[in-house]
N, CA and C atoms of all chains as a GROMACS GRO file, in nm:
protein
  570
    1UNK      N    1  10.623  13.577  13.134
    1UNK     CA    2  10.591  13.448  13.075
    1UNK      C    3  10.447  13.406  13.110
    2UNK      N    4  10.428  13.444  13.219
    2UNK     CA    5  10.279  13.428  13.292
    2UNK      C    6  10.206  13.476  13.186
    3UNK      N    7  10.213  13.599  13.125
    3UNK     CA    8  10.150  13.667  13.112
    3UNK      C    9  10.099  13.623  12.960
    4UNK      N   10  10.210  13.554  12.887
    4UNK     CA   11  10.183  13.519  12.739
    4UNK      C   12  10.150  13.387  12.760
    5UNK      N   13  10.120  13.326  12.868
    5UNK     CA   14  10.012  13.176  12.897
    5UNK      C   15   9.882  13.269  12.894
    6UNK      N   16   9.860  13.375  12.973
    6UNK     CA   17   9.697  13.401  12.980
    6UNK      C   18   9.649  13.428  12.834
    7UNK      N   19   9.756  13.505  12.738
    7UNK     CA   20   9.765  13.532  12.617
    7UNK      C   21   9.696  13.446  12.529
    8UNK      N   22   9.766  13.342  12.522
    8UNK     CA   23   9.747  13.220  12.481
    8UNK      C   24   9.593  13.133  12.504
    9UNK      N   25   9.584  13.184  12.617
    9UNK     CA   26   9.460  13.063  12.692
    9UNK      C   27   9.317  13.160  12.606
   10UNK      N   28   9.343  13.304  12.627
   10UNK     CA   29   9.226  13.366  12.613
   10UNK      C   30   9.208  13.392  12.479
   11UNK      N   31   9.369  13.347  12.366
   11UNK     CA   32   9.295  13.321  12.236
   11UNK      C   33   9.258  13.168  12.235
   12UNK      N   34   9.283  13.059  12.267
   12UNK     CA   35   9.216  12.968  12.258
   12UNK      C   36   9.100  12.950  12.301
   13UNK      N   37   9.003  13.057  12.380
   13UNK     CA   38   8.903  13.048  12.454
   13UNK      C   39   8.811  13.093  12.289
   14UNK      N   40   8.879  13.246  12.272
   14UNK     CA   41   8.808  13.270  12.119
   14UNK      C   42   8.821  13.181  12.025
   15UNK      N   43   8.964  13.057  12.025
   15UNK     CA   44   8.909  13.036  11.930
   15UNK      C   45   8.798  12.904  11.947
   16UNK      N   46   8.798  12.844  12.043
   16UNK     CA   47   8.705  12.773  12.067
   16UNK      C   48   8.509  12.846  12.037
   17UNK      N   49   8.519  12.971  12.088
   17UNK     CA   50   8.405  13.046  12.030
   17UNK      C   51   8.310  13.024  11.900
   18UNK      N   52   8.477  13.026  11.823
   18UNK     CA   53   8.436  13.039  11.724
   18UNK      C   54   8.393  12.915  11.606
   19UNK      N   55   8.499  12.831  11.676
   19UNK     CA   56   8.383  12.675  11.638
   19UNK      C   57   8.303  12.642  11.689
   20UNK      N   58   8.257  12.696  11.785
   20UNK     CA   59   8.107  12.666  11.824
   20UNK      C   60   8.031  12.718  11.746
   21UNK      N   61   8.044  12.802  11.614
   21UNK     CA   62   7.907  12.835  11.544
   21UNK      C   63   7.896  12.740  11.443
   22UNK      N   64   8.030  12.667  11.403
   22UNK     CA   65   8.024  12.511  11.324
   22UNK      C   66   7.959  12.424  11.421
   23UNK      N   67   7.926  12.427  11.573
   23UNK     CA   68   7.916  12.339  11.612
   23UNK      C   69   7.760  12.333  11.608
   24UNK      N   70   7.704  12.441  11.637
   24UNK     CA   71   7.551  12.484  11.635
   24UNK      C   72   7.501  12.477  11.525
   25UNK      N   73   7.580  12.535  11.400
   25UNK     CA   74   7.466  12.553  11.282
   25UNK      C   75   7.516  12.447  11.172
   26UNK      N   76   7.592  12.367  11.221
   26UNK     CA   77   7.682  12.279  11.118
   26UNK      C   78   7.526  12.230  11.021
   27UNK      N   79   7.592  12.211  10.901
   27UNK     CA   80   7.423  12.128  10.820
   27UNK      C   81   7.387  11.990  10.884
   28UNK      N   82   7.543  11.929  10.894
   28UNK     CA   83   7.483  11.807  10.962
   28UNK      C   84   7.558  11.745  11.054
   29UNK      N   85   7.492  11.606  11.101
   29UNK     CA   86   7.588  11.539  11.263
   29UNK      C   87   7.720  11.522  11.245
   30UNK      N   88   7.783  11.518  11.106
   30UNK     CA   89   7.925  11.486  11.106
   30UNK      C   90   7.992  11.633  11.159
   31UNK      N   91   7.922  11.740  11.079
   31UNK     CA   92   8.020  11.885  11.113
   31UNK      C   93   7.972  11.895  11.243
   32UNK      N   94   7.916  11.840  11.289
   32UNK     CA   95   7.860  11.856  11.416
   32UNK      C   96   7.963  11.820  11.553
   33UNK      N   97   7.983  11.682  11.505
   33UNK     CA   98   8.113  11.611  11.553
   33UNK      C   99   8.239  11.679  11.496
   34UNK      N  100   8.280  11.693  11.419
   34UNK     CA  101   8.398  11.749  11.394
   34UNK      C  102   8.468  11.870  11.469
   35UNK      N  103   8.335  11.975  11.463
   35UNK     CA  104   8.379  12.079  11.555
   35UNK      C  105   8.408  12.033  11.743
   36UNK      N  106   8.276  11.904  11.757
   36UNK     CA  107   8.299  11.863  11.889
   36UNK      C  108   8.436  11.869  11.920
   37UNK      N  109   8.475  11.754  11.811
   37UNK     CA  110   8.660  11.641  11.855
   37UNK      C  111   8.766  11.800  11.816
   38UNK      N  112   8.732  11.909  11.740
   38UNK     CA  113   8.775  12.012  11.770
   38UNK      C  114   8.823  12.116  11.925
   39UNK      N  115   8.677  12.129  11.956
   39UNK     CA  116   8.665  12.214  12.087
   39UNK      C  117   8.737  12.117  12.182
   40UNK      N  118   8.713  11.960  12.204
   40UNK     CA  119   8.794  11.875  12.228
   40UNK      C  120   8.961  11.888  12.279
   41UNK      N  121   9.017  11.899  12.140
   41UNK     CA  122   9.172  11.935  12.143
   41UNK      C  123   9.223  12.086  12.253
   42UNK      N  124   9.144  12.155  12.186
   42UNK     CA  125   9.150  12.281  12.204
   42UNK      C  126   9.121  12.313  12.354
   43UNK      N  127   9.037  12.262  12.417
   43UNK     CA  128   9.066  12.237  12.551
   43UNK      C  129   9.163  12.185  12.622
   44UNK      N  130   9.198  12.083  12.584
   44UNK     CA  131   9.333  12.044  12.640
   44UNK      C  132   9.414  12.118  12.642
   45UNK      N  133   9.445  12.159  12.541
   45UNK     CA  134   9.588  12.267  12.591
   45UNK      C  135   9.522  12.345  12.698
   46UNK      N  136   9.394  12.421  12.651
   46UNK     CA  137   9.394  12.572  12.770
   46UNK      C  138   9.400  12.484  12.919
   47UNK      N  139   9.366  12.364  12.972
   47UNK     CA  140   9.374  12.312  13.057
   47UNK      C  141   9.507  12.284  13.135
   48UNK      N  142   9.603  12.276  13.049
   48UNK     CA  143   9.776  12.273  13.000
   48UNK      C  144   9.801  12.381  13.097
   49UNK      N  145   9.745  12.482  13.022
   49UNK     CA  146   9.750  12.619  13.050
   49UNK      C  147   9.756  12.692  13.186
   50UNK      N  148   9.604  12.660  13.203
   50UNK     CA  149   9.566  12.669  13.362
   50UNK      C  150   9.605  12.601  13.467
   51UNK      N  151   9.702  12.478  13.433
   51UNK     CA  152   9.766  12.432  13.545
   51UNK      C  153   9.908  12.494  13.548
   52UNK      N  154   9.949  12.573  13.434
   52UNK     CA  155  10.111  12.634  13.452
   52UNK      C  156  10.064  12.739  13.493
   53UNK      N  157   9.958  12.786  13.488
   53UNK     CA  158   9.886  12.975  13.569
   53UNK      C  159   9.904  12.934  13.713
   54UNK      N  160   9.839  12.839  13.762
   54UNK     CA  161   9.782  12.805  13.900
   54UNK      C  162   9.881  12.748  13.948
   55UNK      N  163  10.035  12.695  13.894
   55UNK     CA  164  10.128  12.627  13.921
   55UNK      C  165  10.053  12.483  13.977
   56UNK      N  166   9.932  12.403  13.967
   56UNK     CA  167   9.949  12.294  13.981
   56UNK      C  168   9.996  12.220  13.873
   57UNK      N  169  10.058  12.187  13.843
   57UNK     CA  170  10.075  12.129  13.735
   57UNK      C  171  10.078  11.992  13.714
   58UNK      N  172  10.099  11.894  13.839
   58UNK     CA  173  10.088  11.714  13.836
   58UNK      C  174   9.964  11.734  13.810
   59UNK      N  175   9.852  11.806  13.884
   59UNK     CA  176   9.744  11.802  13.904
   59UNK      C  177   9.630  11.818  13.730
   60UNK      N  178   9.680  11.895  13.707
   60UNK     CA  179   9.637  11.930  13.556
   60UNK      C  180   9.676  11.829  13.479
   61UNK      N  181   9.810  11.821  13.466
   61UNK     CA  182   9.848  11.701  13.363
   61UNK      C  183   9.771  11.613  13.384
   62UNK      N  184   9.727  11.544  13.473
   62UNK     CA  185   9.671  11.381  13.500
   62UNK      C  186   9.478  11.475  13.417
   63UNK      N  187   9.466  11.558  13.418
   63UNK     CA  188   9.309  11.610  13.391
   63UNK      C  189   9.323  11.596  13.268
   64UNK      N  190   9.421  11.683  13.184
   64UNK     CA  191   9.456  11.706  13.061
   64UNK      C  192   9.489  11.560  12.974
   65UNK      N  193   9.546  11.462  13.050
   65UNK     CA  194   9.556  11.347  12.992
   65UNK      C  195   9.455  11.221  12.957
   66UNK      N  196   9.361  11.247  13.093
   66UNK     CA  197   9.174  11.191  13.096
   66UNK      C  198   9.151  11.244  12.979
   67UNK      N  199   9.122  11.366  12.952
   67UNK     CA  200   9.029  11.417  12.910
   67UNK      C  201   9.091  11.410  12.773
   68UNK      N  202   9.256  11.366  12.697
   68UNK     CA  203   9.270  11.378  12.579
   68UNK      C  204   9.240  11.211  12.547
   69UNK      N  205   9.263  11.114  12.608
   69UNK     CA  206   9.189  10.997  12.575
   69UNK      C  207   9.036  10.991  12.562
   70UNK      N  208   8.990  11.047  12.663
   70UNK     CA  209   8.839  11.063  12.646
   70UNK      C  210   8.771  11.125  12.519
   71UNK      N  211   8.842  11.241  12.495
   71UNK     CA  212   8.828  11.307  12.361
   71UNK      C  213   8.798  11.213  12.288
   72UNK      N  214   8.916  11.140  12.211
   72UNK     CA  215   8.942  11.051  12.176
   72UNK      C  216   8.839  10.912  12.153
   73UNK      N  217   8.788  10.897  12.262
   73UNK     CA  218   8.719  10.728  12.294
   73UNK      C  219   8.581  10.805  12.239
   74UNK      N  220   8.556  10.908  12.322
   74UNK     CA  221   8.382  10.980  12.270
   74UNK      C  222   8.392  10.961  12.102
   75UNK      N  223   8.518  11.083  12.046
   75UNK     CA  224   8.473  11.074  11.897
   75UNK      C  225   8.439  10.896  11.789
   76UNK      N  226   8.553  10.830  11.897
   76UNK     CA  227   8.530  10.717  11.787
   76UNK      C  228   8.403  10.630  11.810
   77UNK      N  229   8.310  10.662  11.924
   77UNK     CA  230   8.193  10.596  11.977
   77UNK      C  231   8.080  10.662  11.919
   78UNK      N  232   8.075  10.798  11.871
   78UNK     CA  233   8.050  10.853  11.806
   78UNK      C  234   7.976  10.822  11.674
   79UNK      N  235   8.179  10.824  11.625
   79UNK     CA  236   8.139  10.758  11.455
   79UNK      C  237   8.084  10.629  11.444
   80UNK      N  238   8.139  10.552  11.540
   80UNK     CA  239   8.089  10.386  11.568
   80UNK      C  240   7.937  10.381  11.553
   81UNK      N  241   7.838  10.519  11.594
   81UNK     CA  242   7.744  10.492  11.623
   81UNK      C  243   7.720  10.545  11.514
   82UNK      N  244   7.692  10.660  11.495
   82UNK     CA  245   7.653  10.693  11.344
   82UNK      C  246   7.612  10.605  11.196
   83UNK      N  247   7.752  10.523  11.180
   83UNK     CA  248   7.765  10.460  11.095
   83UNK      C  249   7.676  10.332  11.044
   84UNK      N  250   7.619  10.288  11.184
   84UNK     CA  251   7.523  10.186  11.234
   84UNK      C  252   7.393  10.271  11.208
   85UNK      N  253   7.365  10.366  11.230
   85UNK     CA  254   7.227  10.433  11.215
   85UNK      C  255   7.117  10.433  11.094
   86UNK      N  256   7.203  10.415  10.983
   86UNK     CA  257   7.142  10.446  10.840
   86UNK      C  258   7.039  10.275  10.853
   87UNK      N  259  11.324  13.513  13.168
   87UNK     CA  260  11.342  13.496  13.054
   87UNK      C  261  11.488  13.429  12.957
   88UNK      N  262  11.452  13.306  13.026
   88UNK     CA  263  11.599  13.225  12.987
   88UNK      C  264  11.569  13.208  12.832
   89UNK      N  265  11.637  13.070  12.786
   89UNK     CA  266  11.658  13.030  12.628
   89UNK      C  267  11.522  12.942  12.646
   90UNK      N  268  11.466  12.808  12.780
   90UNK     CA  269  11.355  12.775  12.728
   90UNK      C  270  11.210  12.806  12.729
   91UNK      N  271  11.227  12.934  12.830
   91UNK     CA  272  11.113  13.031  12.756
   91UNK      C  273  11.078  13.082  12.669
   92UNK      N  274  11.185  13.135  12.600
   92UNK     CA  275  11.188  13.241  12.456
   92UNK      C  276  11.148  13.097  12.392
   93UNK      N  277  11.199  12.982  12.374
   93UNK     CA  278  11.201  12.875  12.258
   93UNK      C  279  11.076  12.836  12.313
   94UNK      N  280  10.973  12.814  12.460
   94UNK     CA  281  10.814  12.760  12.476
   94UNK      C  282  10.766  12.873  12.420
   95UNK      N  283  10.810  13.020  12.412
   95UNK     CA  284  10.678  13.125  12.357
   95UNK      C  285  10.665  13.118  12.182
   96UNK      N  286  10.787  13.028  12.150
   96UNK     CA  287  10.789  13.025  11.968
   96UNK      C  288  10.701  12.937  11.918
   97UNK      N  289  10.700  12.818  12.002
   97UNK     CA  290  10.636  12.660  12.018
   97UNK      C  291  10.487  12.749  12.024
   98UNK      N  292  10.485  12.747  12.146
   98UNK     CA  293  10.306  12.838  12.170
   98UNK      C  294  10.273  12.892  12.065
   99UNK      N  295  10.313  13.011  12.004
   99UNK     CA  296  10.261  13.111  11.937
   99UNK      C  297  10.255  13.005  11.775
  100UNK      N  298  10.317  12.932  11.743
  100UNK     CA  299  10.280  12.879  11.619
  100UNK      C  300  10.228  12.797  11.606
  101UNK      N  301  10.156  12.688  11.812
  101UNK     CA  302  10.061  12.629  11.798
  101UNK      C  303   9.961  12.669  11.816
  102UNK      N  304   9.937  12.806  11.861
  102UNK     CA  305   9.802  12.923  11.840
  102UNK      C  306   9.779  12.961  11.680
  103UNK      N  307   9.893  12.957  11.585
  103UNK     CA  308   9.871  12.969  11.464
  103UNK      C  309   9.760  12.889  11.421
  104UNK      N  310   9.820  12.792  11.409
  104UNK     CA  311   9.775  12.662  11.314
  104UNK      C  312   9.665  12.629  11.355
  105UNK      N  313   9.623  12.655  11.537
  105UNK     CA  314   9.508  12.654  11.543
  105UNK      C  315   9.347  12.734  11.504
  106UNK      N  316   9.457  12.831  11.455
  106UNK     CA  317   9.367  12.973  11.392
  106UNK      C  318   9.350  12.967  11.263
  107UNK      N  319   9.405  12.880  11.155
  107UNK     CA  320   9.396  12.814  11.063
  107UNK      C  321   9.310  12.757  11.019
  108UNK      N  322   9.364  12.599  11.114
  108UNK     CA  323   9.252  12.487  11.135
  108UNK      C  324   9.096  12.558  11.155
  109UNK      N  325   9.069  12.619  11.283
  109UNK     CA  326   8.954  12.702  11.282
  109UNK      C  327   8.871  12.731  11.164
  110UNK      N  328   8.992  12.826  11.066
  110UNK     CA  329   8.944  12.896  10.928
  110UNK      C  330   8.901  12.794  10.876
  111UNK      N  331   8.987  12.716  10.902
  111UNK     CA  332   8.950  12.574  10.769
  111UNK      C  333   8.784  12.506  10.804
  112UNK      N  334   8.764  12.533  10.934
  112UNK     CA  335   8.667  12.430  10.977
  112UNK      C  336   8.551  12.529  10.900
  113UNK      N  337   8.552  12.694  10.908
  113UNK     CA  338   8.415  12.744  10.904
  113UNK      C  339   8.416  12.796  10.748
  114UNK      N  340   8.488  12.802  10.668
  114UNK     CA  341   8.511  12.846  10.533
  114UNK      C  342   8.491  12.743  10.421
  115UNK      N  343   8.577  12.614  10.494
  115UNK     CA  344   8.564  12.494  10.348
  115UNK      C  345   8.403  12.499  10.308
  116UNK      N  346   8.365  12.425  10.198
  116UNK     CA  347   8.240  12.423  10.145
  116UNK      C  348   8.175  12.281  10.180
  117UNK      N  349   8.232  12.172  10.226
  117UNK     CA  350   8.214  12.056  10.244
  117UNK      C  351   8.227  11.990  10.345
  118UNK      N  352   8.205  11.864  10.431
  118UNK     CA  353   8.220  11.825  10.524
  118UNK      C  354   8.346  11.757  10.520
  119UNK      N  355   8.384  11.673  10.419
  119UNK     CA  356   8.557  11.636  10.374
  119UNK      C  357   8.649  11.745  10.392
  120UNK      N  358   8.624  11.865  10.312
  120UNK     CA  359   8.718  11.902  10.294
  120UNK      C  360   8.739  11.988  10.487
  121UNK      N  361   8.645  11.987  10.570
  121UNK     CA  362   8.624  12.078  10.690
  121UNK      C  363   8.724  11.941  10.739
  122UNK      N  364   8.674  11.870  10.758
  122UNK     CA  365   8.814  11.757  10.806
  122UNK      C  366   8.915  11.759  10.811
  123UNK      N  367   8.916  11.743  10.630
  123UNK     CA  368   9.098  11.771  10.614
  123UNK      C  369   9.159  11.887  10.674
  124UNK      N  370   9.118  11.989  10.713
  124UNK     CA  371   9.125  12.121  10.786
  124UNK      C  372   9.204  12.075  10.954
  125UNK      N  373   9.084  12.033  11.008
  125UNK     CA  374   9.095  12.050  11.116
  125UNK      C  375   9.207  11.932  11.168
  126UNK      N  376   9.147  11.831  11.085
  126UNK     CA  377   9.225  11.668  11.151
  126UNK      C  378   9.366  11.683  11.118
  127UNK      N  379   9.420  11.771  11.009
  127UNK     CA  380   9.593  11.778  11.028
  127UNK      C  381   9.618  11.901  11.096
  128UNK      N  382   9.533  12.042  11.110
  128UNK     CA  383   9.577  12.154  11.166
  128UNK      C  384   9.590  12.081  11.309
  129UNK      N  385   9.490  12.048  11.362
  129UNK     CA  386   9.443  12.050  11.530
  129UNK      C  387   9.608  11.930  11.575
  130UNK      N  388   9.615  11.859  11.468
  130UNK     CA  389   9.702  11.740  11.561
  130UNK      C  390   9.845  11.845  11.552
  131UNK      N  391   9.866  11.894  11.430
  131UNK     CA  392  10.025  11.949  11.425
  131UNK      C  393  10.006  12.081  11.534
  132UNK      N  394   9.860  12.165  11.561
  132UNK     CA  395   9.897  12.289  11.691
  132UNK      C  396   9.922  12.213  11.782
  133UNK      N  397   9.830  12.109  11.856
  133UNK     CA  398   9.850  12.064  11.947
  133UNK      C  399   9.969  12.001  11.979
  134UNK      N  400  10.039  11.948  11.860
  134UNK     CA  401  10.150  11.855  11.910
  134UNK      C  402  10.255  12.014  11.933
  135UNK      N  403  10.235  12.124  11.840
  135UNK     CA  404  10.358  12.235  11.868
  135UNK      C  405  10.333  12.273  12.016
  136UNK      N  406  10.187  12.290  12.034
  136UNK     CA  407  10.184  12.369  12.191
  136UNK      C  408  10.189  12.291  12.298
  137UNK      N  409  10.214  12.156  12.324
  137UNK     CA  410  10.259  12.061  12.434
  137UNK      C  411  10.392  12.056  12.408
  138UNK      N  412  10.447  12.056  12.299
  138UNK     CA  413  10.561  12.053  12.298
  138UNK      C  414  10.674  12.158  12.326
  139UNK      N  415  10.574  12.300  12.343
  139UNK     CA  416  10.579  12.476  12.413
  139UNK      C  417  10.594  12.423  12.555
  140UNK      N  418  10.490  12.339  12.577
  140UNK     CA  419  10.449  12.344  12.710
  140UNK      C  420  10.587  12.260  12.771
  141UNK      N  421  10.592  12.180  12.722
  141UNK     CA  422  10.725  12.073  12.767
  141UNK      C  423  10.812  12.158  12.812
  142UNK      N  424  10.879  12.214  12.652
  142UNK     CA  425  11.040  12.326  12.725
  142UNK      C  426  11.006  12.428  12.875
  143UNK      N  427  10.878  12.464  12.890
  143UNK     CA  428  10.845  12.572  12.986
  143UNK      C  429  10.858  12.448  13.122
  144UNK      N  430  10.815  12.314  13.134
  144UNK     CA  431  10.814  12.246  13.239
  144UNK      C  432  10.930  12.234  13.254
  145UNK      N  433  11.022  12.247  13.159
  145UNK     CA  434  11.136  12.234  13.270
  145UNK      C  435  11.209  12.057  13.249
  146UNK      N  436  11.314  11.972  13.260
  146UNK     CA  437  11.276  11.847  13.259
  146UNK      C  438  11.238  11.798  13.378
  147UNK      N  439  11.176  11.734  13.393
  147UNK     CA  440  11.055  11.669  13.494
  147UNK      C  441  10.993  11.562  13.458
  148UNK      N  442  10.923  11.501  13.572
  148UNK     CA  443  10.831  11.411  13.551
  148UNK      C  444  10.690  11.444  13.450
  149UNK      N  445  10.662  11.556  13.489
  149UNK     CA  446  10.552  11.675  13.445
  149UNK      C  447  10.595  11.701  13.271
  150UNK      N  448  10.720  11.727  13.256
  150UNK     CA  449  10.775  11.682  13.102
  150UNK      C  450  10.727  11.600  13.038
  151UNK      N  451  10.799  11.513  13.103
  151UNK     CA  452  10.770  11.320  13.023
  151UNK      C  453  10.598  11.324  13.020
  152UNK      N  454  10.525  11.350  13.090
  152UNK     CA  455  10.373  11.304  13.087
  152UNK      C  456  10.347  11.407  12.994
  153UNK      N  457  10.338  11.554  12.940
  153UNK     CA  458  10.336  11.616  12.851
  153UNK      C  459  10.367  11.559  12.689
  154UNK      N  460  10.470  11.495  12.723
  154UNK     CA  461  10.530  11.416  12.558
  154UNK      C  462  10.469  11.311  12.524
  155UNK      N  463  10.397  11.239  12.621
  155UNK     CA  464  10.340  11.125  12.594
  155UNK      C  465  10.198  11.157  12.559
  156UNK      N  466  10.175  11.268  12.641
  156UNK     CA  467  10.020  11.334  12.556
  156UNK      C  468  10.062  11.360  12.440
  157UNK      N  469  10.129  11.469  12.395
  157UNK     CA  470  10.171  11.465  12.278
  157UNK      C  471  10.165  11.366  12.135
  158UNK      N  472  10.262  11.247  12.191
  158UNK     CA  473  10.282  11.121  12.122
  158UNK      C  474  10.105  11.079  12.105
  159UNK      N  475  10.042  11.072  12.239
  159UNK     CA  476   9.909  10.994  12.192
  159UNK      C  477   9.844  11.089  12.121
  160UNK      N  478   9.814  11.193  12.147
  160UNK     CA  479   9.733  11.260  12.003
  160UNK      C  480   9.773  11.298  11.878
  161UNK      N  481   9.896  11.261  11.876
  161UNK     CA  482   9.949  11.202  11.723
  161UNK      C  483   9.937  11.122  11.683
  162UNK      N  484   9.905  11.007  11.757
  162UNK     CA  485   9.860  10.912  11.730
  162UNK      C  486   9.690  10.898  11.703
  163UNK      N  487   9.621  11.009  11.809
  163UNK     CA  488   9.491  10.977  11.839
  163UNK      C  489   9.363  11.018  11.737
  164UNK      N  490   9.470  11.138  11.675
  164UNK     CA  491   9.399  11.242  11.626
  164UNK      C  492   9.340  11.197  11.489
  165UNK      N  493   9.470  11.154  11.394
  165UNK     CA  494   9.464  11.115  11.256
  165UNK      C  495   9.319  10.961  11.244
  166UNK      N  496   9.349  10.886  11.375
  166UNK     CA  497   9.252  10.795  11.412
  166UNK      C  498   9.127  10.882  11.406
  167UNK      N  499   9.075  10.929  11.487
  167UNK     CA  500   8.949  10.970  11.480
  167UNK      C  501   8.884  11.036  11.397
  168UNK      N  502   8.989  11.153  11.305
  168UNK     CA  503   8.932  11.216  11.193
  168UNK      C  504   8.921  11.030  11.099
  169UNK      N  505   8.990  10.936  11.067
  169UNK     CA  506   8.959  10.852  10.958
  169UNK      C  507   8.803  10.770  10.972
  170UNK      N  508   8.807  10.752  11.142
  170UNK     CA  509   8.693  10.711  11.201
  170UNK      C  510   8.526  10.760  11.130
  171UNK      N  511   8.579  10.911  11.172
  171UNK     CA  512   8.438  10.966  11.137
  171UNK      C  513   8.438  11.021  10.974
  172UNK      N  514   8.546  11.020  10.916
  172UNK     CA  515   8.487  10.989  10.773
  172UNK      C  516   8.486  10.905  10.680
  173UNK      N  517   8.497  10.800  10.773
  173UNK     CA  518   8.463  10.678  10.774
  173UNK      C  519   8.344  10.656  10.743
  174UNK      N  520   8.291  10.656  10.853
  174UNK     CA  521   8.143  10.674  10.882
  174UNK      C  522   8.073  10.763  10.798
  175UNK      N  523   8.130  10.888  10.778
  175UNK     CA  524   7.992  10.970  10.701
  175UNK      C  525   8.029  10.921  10.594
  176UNK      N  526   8.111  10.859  10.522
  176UNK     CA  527   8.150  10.833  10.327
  176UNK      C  528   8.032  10.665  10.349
  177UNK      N  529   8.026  10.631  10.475
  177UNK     CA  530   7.942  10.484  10.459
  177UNK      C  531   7.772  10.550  10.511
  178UNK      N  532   7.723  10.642  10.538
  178UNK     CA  533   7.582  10.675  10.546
  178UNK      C  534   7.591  10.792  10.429
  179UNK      N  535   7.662  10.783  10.358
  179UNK     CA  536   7.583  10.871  10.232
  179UNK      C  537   7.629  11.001  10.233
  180UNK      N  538   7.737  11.012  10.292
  180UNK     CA  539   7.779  11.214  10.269
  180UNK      C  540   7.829  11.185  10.129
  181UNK      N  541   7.821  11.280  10.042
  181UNK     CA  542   7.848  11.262   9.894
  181UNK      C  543   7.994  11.362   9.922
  182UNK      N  544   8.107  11.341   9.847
  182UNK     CA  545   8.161  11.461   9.852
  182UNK      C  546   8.126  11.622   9.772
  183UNK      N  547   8.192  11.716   9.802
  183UNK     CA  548   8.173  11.793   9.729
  183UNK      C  549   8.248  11.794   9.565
  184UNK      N  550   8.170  11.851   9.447
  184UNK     CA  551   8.239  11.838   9.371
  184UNK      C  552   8.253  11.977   9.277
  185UNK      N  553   8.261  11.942   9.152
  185UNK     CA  554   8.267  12.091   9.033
  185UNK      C  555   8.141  12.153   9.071
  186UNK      N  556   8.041  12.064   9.010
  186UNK     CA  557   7.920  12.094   9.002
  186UNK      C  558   7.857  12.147   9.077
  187UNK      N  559   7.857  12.092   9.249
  187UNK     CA  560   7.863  12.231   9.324
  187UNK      C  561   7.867  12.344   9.350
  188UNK      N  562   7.992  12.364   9.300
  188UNK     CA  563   8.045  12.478   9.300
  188UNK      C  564   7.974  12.575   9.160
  189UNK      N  565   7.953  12.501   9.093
  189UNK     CA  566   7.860  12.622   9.027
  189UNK      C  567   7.725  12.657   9.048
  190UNK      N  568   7.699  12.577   9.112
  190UNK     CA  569   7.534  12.581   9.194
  190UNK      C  570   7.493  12.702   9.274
   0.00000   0.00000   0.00000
């Protein structure tokens, strides 16, 4: 079971990879953000992850739960700001 | 290898799907709308399958319950922020994509 968590973690690592080339060459700040609040999600779980590998797991959850509100608060401060820019 | 392992590795593996999807969707669509619509329903439905993987593997617990409630909030959180930010880009001028485009 261990073994199909590392499974798991190290395709979410690729696939995080691989929105990072939306994140770099996006045309503009929105795909820019999008891939962000992407890589975003996608962390959380592998974080999920690495606390059922390492068996901490209170410890992770409370990280994994920061960091999915935070996700969260960044993207909409984000758009908040954007929108104001023009 | 009990019943809620086999049932967290089904959860997992089809919220690694959708996230491999969503992905496709983000780098293939032709538009910044349509890269949205991609990601903002793939990313919330993997994520909600693979916490919800993660849940059956915790076992019931305290560590459970805080898993489901992540869950719950980025079902909640997710659909919010994709409306947020195209929100925002449909009010500074992203045009959508259209026909005409596409023959361009």
């Amino acid at each position: 079971m261990i073994d199909f968590l590392y499974g798991i973690g190290f395709g979410l690592c690729f696939l995080v990879l691989v929105v990072l080339y939306r994140g770099i060459f996006g045309p503009g700040v929105y795909n820019r953000i999008a891939a962000v609040s992407a890589v975003g999600t996608k962390t959380l779980i592998i974080l999920l992850i690495m606390g059922f590998i390492y068996n901490r797991v209170d410890m992770f959850i409370d990280i994994s739960m920061v960091y999915a509100l935070l996700n969260f608060v960044g993207t909409l401060a984000a758009a908040k700001y954007l929108e104001m820019e023009k | 290898m009990n019943f809620w392992h086999v049932l967290s590795i089904l959860f997992l593996s089809g919220g690694l799907f959708f996230f491999a999807t969503a992905t496709l969707g983000l780098l293939r669509f032709p538009d910044f709308y349509t890269r949205l619509h991609a990601t903002g329903k793939g990313d919330t439905l993997a994520v909600f399958l693979c916490l919800i993987g993660l849940a059956f593997y915790a076992g019931f617990s305290l560590s459970c319950l805080k898993i489901i409630f992540i869950a719950v909030f980025m079902f909640l959180a997710q659909p919010t922020a994709t409306h947020a930010i195209s929100r925002a880009a449909m009010k500074s001028g992203v045009t959508p994509w259209t026909k005409e485009d596409a023959t361009k």
